[in-house]
C-alpha positions, -999 to 999 in steps of 0.1 A, spaced: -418 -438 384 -435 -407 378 -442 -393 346 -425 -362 352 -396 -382 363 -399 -400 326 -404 -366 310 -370 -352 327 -347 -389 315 -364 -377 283 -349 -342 280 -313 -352 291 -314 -384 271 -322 -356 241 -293 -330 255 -268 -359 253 -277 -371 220 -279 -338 207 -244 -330 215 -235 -363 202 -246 -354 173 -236 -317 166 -199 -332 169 -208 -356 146 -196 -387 177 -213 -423 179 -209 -444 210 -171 -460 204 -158 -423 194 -174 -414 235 -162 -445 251 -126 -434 238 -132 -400 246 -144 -409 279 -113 -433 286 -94 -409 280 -109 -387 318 -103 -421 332 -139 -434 322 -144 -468 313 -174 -481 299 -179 -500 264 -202 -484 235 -228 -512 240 -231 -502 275 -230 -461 266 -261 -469 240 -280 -490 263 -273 -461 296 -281 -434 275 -314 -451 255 -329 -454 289 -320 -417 298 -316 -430 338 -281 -422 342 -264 -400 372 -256 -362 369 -220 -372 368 -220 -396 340 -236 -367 325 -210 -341 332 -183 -368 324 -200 -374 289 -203 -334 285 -165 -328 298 -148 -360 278 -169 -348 240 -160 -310 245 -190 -294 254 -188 -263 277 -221 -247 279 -259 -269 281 -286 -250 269 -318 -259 282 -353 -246 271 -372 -224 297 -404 -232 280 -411 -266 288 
């Protein structure tokens, strides 16, 4: 794997975790939110996908759409 490759799991690992965390959400409150769009996964499996930061764009957008968040800021500057 290329470092860049590293560097990009490493920003949307962050984005993820940040949004986590500005609704105040650990992994069993988004594996019930996330059943509740029809997702099942377990909060041992959540923590372990999103620690590596290799996950698809739509687990993403699932995660994003199942904890309320409408709008990803990224950073132009990096």
């Amino acid at each position: 794997m290329l470092d860049t490759d590293k560097k990009w799991q490493g920003r949307v690992r962050g984005i993820l975790r940040a949004e986590l965390a500005r609704r105040n959400l650990n992994y069993v409150d988004l594996a019930d939110l996330l059943r509740a769009i029809g997702v099942e996964d377990t909060p041992k499996n959540l923590s372990n996908k999103i620690a590596r930061g290799r996950f698809t764009a739509a687990f993403f957008m699932q995660c994003m759409r199942a904890i309320g968040c409408r709008i990803i800021h990224l950073d132009a500057d990096e």
